[in-house]
C-alpha positions in Angstrom: -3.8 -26.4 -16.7 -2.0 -23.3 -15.7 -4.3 -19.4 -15.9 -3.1 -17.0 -17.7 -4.1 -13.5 -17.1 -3.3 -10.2 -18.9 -4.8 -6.9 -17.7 -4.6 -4.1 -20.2 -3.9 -0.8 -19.5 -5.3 2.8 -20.5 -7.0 4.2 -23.7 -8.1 0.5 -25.1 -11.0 -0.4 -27.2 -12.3 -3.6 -26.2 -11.5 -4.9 -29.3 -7.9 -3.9 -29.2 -8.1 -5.4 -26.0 -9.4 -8.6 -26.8 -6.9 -8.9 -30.0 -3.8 -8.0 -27.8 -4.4 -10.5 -25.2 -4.9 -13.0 -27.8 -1.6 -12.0 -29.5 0.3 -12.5 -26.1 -1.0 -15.3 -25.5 0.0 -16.9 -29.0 3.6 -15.2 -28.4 3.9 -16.8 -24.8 2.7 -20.2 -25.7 5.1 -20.2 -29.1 8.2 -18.9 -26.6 7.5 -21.6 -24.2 6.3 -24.9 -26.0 6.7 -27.0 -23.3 4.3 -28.3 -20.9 0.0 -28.1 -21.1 -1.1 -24.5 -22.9 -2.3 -21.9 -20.5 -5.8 -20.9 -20.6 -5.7 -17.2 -21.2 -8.2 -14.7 -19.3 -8.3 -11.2 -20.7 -9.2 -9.1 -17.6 -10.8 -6.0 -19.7 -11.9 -2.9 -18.1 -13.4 0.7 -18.9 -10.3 2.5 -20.2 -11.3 4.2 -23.7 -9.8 7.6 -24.0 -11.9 10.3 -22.3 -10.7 14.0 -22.8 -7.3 15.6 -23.2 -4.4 13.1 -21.7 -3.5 14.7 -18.2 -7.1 15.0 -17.1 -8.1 11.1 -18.9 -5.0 9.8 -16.9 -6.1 11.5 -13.5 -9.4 10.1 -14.1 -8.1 6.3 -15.1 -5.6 6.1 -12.7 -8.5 6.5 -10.0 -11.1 4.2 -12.0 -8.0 1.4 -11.9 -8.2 1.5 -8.0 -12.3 0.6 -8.5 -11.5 -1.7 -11.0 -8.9 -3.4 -9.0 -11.5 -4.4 -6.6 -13.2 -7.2 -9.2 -10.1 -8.3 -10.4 -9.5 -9.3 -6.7 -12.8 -11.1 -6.6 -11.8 -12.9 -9.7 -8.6 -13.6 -8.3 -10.1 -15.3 -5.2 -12.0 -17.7 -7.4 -8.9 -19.4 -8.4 -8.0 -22.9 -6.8 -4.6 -22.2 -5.0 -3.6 -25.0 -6.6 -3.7 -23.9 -9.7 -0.1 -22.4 -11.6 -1.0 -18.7 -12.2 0.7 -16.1 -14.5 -0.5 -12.5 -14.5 1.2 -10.2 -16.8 0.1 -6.5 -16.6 0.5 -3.6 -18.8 0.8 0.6 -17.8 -2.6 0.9 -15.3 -3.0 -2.8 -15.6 0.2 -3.1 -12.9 -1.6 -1.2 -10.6 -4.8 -3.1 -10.8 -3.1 -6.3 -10.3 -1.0 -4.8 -7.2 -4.3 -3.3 -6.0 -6.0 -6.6 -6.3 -3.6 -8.2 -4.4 -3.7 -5.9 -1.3 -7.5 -6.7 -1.5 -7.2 -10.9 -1.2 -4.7 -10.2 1.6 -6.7 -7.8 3.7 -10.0 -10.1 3.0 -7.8 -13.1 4.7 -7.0 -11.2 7.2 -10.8 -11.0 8.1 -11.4 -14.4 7.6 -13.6 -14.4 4.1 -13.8 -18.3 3.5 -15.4 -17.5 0.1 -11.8 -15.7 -1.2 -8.8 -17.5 -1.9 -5.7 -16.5 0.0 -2.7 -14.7 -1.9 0.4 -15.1 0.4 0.1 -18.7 1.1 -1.3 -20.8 -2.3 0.5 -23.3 -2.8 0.7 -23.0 -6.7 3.4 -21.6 -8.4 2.7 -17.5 -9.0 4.2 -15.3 -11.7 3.6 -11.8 -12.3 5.2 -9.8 -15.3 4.8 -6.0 -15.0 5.0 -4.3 -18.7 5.8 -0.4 -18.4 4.0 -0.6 -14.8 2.2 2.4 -14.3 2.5 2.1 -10.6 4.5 4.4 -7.6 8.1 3.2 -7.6 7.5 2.2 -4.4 5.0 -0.2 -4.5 7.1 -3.2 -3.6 9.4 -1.5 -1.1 9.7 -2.9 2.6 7.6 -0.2 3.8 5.7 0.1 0.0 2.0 -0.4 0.1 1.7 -3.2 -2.3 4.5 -5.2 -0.3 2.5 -8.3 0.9 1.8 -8.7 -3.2 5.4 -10.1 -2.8 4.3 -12.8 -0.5 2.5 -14.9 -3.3 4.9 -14.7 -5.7 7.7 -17.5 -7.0 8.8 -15.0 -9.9 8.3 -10.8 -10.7 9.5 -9.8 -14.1 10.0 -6.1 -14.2 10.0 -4.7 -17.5 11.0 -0.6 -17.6 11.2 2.1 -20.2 13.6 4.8 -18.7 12.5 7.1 -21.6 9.2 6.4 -21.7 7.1 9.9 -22.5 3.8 8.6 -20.5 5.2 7.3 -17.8 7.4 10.4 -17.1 4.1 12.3 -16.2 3.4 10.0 -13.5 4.0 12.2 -10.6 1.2 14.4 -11.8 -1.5 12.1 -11.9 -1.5 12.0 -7.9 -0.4 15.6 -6.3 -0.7 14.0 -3.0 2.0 11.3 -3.9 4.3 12.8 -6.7 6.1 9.5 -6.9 8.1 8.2 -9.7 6.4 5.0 -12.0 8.2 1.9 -11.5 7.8 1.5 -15.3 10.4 4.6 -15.2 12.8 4.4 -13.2 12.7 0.7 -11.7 13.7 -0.6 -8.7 16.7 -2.7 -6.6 16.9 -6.2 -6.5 17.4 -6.3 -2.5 13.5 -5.2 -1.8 12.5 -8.8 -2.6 12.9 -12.3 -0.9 15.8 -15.0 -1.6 12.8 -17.3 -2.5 11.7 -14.9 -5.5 13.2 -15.4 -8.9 13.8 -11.6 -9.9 14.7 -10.1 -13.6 14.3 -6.7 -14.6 14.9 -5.1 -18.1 15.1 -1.8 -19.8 13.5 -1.4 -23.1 14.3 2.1 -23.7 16.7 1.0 -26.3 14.1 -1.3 -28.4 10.7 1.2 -27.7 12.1 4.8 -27.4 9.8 7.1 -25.7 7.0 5.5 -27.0 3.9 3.7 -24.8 2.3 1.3 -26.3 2.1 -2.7 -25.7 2.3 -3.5 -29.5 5.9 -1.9 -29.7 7.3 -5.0 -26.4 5.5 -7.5 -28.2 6.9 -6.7 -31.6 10.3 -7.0 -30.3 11.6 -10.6 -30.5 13.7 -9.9 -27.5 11.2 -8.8 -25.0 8.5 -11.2 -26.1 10.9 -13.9 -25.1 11.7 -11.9 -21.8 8.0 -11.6 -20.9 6.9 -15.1 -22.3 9.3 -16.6 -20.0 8.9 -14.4 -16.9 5.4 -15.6 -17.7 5.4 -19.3 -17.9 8.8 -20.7 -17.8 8.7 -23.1 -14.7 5.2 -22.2 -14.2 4.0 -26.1 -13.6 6.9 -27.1 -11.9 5.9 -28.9 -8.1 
């Protein structure tokens, strides 16, 4: 039975957590029938509002590098047999991407109690929703590039008017990168092997941030449903 996972991203309740996982996971599972029902894991960390926005970004976008770290753990408990979609919201992206990096350096120094990343032999999806992450991340010389190495499919979903994300640079004055949730990136960063799709919901969400507004759209609930699980179980 495939996993499921679906990181949030910042200023969440638990409870709105809890109740937005469980409405992707209904949305996913209606958009794609066929095949056994994923389990669904709702990967839920500190991210209530704290403060006025700049300085409550500055401080999640550092607590999603901490946070990243059990993620990975959890990550490493997963049979690498087992078919695996993540789909990641805002900060979640960078969580996920952060996690990644983690399970490939821990191979690297021989941790028999972690599950590799770049060579499980089960299928791996990853959907990024509005990816609070530098646009860079995925680049040949990006620091989240060996996240690429695990992957069968990456579904990019961007908001090229989004009012959050466009204060990305200032969250990091050491990097003053662009959010890949912003301004996207090229197809020819990634592998032949990877199935690649990338949309721009500025037309359906506006300048708005907020998960609810993808998922309420019939369009991009198909588009992440399917980035998610379509082919997931196939050998």
């Amino acid at each position: 039975r495939p996993l499921l996972i679906f990181i949030h991203g910042n200023r969440y309740e638990s409870g709105s957590a809890k109740s937005q996982g469980v409405l992707l996971a209904r949305h996913v599972s209606a958009c794609c029938p066929e095949g056994p029902a994923p389990r669904t894991l709702i990967f839920s960390w500190p991210s209530e509002q704290q403060g006025i926005l700049l300085k409550d970004g500055r401080a999640k976008y550092e607590r999603a590098f901490v946070d990243a770290h059990y993620l990975a753990w959890l990550l490493g408990q997963v049979s690498p047999e087992r078919p695996l979609a993540i789909v990641a919201y805002s900060f979640g992206a960078l969580i996920a991407a952060e996690a990644t990096e983690d399970l490939v350096e821990a191979n690297r120094c021989g941790r028999a109690d972690i599950q590799p990343w770049s060579t499980r032999p089960g299928r791996t999806h990853v959907v990024f929703v509005a990816p609070a992450l530098r646009c860079d991340a995925l680049a040949p010389r990006g620091p989240y590039r060996e996240m690429v190495d695990g992957l069968e499919r990456f579904t990019l979903v961007i908001n090229s008017r989004d009012d959050a994300l466009r204060f990305f640079p200032l969250l990091d004055c050491d990097m003053r990168a662009d959010a890949l949730g912003y301004v996207g990136m090229p197809r020819r960063w990634l592998g032949d092997g990877i199935d690649f799709s990338a949309t721009d919901a500025a037309g359906i969400v506006g300048r708005n941030h907020g998960l609810p507004l993808y998922l309420a759209s019939p369009v991009l609930t198909r588009r992440i449903a399917r980035g998610a699980l379509e082919g997931l179980n196939d050998e």
